[in-house]
C-alpha positions as a Markdown table, in Angstrom:
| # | Residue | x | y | z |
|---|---|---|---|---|
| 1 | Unk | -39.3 | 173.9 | -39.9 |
| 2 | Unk | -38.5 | 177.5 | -41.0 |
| 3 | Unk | -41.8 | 177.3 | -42.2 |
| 4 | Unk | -43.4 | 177.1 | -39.2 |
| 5 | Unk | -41.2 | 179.7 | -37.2 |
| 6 | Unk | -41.6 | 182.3 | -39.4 |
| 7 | Unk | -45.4 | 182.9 | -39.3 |
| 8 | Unk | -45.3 | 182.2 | -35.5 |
| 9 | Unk | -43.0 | 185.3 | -35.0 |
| 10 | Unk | -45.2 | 187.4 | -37.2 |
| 11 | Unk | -48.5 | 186.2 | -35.3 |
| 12 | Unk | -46.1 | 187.3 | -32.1 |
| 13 | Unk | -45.4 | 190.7 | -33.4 |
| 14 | Unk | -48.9 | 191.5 | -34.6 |
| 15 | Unk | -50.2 | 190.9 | -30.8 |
| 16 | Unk | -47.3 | 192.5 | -29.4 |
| 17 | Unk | -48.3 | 196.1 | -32.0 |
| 18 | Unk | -51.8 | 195.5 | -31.1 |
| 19 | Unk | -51.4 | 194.9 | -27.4 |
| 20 | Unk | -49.5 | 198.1 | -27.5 |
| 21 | Unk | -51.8 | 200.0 | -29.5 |
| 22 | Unk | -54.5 | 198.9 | -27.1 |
| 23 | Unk | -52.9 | 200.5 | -24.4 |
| 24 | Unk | -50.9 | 203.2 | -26.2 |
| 25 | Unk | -53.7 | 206.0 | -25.1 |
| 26 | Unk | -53.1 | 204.8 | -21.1 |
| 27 | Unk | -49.6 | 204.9 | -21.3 |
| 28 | Unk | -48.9 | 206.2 | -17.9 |
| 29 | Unk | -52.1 | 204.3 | -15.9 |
| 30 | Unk | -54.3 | 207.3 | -15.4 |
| 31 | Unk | -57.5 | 205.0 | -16.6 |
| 32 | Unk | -56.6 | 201.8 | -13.8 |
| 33 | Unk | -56.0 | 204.7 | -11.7 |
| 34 | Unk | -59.6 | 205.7 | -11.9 |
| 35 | Unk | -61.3 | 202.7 | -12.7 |
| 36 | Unk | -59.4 | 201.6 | -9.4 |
| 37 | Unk | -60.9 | 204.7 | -7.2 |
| 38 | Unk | -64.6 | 204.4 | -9.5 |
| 39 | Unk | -64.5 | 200.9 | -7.8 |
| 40 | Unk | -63.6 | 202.0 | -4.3 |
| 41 | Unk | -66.2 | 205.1 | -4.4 |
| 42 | Unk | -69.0 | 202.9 | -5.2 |
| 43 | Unk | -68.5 | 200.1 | -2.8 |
| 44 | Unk | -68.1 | 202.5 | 0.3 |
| 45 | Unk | -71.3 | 204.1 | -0.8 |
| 46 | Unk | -72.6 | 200.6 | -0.4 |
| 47 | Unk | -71.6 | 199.5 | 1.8 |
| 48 | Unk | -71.6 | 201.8 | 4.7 |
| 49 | Unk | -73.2 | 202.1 | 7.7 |
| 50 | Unk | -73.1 | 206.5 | 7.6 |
| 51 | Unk | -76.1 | 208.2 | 7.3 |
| 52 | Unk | -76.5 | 212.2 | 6.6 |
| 53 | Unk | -78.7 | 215.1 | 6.6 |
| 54 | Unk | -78.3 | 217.6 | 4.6 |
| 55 | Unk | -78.3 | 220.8 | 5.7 |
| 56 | Unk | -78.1 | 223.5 | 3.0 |
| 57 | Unk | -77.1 | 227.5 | 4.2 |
| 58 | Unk | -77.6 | 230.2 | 1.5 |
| 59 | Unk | -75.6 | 232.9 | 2.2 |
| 60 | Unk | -75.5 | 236.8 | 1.7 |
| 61 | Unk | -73.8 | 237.0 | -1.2 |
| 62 | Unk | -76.1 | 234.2 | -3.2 |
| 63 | Unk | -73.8 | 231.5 | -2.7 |
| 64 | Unk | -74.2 | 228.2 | -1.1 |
| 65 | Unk | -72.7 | 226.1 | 1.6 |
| 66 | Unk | -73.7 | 222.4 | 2.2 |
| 67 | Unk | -73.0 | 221.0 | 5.5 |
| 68 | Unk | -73.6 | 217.1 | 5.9 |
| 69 | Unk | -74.5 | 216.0 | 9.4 |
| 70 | Unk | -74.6 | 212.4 | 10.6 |
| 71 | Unk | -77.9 | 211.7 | 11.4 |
| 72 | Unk | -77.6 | 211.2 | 15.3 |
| 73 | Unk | -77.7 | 207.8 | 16.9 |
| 74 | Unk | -79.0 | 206.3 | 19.9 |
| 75 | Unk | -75.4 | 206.2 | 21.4 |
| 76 | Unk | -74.7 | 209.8 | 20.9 |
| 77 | Unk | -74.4 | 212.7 | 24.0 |
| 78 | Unk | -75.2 | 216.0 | 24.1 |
| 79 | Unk | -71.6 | 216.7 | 25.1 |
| 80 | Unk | -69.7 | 214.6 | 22.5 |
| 81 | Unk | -67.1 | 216.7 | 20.9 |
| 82 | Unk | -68.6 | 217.5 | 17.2 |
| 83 | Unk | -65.9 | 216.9 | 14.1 |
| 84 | Unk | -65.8 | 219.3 | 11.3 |
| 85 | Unk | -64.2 | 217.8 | 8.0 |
| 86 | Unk | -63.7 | 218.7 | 4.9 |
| 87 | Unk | -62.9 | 216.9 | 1.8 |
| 88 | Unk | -60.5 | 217.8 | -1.6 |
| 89 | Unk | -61.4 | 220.3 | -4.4 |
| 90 | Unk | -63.4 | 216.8 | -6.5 |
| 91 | Unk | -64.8 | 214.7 | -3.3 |
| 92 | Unk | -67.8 | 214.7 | -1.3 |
| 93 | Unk | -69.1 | 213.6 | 2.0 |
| 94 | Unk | -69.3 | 210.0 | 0.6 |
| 95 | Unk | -65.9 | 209.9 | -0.4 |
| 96 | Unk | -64.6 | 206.7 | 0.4 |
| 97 | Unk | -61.6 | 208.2 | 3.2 |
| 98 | Unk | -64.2 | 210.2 | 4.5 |
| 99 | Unk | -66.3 | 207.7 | 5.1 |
| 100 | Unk | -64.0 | 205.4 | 6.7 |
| 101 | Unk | -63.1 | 207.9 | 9.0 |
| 102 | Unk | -66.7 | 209.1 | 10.0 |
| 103 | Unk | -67.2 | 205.3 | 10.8 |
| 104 | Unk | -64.0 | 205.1 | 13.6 |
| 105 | Unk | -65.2 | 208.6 | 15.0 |
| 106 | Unk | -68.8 | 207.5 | 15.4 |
| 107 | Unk | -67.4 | 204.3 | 17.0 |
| 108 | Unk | -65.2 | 206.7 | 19.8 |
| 109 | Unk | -68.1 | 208.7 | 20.2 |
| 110 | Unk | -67.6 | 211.7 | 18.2 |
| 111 | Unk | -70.1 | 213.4 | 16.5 |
């Protein structure tokens, strides 16, 4: 029987240093983390109902600001409260948060 148990723990260990190895470069989840958010990003893109127009202002000192305006509805008044938002230092105007809440403002009415 011994012969049997004793190449059945060395299979064992040699998946358990592999399995390790695999993942010894991720130790701390940074790639689920983005793989996670990739995922997320891409889908909200997708799937969204938000539409924009870009509108791009050079300014004086050669730099440039882009300002993305929903692209107004049928449902929308003149004196509906307009939203300014900004995202983070890496996002953009289809950033998945962002997105979501252009959707719930659009739905109150906001512009």
């Amino acid at each position: 029987m011994s012969y049997v148990v004793g190449p059945l723990i060395s299979v064992i260990v040699l998946l358990y240093y592999l399995h390790s190895r695999l993942y010894a470069f991720d130790s701390v989840g940074h790639q689920q983390t983005g793989l996670q958010t990739l995922i997320k990003d891409i889908s909200a893109r997708i799937f969204s109902s938000v539409q924009y127009e870009r509108e791009l202002l050079v300014l004086s000192d050669g730099g440039t600001v882009a300002l993305d305006w929903v692209q107004i509805c049928a449902h929308f008044r003149p004196e509906a409260p307009t939203v300014v938002m900004m995202h983070g230092l890496c996002g953009s105007s289809a950033s998945e948060y962002l997105i979501h809440v252009v959707e719930v403002l659009i739905s109150k009415g906001f512009r």
